[in-house]
N, C-alpha and C positions, 0 to 999 in steps of 0.2 A: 554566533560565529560560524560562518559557513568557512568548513575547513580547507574546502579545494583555494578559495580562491586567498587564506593568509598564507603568510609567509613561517617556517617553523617556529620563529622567533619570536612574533605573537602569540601562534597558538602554546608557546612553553611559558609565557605571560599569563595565558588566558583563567582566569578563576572561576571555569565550570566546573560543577560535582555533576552533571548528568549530559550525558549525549543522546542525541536522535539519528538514528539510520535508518536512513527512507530504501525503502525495499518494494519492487514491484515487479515486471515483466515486459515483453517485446516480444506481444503477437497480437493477431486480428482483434480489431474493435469495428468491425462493418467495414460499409465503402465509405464512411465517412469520418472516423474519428482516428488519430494516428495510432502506428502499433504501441508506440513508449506509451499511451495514455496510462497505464496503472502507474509505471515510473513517474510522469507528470503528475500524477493526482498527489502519490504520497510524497512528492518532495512539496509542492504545495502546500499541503498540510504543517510539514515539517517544521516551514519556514515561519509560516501565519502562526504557527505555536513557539517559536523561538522570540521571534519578534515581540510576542506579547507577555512571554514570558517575563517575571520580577527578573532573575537570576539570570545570571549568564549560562548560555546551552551551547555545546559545541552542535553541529550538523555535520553529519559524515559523508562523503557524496555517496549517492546512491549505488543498489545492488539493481541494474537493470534486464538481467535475465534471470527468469524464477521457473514453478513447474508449471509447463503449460503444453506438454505433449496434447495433451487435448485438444488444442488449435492446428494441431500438426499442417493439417490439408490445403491450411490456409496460408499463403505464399509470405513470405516475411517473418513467421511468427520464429523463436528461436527459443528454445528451451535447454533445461540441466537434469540431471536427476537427482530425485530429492536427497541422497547421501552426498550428490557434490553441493547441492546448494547448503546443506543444513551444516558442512563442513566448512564454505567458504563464507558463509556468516558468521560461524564461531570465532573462525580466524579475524573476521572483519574487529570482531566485539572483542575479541583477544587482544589484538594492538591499539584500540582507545583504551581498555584497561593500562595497558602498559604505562603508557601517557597519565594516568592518574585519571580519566573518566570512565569509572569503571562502575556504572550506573546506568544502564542504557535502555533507552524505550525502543524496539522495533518498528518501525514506524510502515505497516504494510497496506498495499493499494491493490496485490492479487488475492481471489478468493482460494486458486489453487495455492496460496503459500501455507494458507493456516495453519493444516496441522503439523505440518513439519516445521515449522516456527516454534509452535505448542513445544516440540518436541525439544527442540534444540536450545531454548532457553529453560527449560528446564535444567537440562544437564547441564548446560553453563552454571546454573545455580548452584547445582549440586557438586560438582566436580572444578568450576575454575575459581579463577581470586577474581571473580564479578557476577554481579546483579543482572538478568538483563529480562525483559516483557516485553510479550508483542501487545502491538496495537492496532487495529485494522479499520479503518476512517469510515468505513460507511456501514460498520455496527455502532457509530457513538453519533448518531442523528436522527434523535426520537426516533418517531414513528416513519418518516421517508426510509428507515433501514429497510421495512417488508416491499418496498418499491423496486430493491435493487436486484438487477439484469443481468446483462454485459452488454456495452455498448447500449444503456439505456439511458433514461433519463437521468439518473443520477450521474454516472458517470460524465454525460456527457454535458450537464450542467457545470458539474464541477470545470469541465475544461472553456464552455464557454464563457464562463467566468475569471477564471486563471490564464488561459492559454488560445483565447476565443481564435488568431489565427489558424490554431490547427484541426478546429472544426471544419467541415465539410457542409456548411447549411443549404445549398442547393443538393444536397445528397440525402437528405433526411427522409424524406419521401419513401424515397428506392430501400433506403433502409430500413423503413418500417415495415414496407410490402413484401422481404424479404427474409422478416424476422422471424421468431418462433416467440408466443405469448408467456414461455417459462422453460425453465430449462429442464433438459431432461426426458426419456422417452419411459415415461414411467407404468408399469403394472401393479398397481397395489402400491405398496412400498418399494419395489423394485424399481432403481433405474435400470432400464434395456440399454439404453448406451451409454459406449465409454469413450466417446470423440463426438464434440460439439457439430460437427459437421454431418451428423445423424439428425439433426434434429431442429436446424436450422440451414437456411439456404446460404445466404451470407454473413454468418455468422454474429447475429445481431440476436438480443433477446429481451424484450420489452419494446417499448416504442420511444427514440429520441425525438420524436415530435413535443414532447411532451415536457421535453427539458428549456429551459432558461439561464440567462446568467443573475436572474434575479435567485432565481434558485439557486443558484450553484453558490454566490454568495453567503446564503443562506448555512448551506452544509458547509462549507467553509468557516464560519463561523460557528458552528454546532462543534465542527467535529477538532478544532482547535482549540474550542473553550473545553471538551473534556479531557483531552490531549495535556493541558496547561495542569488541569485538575491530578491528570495522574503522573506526571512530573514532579507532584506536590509528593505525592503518595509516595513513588520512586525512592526522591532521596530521601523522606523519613524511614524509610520501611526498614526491621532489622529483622534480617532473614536466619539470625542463629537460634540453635533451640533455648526453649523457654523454660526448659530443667536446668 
């Protein structure tokens, strides 16, 4: 059940025990792939795991600005800071509890969310009357997960597949010419920088030449089927102690 588009009277009908809230961001993905692309990827996900899902799932509409000051330089991009984001997810996961879906997988498509995801479902656990785990789609696709960029081929698979419109394919080029081969301006162990715009030209990092919608299928499928798997997990799991 994707909850934007029923009416309240369905969803007070609806017989979920676990919700999905797709969580991503809105900033640069190159000159070729839109800024919502992490929002696109995890509602994507979201959907292709509801669908397939046994059980009925509600879908919460998505959180589309996350932490991404990192992108700052890069014109469009729009960021929060992590104590309002990690505060207006609570709240988000706060009112499906209310509603009686108080079981909730985070369903995340930016890498700058994780640890403040990490964080804030914790303390939901610990502190509210709800369950809630992240999940972040392109660590649960085998081996393609060491592939992943920003604005690479995963990524940008995924959209050519789901959302192939808001790809840029005569742009791919410029995009890869423009890219950096890995993120990060590293000494040893150290990253030297703290803004993506150190360390790539337009902010692209991997090579989208390299992406497909055969591919992006693919992780669509991978990352759906574990998605489904821990949805299983979810609402078996009983998180009180075991004394």
């Amino acid at each position: 059940m994707q909850l934007a588009r029923e009416t309240w009277t369905d969803a007070e009908e609806s017989a979920a025990e676990v919700a999905l809230l797709p969580v991503g961001s809105t900033e640069q993905h190159g000159p070729h792939a839109p800024l919502g692309t992490d929002t696109l990827d995890a509602e994507a996900v979201a959907s292709a795991a509801a669908e397939r899902y046994d059980d009925p799932v509600v879908v919460a509409p998505a959180v589309p600005v996350g932490i991404a000051e990192e992108h700052r330089e890069f014109a469009g991009t729009l960021w929060t800071t992590e104590s309002t984001f990690r505060a207006y997810v609570r709240d988000v996961i706060g009112s499906l509890a209310s509603h009686g879906w108080d079981r909730v997988v985070v369903v995340n498509g930016h890498g700058g969310n994780i640890a403040a995801l990490k964080e804030v479902t914790a303390r939901i656990v610990r502190h509210d009357d709800a369950y809630a785990v992240p999940f972040t789609w392109f660590d649960e696709v085998g081996e393609h997960s060491s592939e992943m960029g920003h604005a690479g081929p995963l990524e940008t698979s995924l959209l050519r597949h789901t959302n192939p419109d808001t790809v840029h394919e005569d742009r791919l080029d410029e995009a890869a010419d423009g890219g950096s081969d890995g993120w990060g301006d590293w000494q040893g162990r150290v990253n030297l920088a703290v803004d993506s715009h150190e360390f790539t030209e337009n902010g692209v990092v991997g090579d989208p030449r390299e992406s497909s919608a055969e591919l992006g299928e693919e992780l669509l499928d991978r990352s759906a089927h574990a998605l489904c798997a821990l949805l299983d997990a979810v609402r078996d799991h009983d998180p009180s102690p075991r004394v």
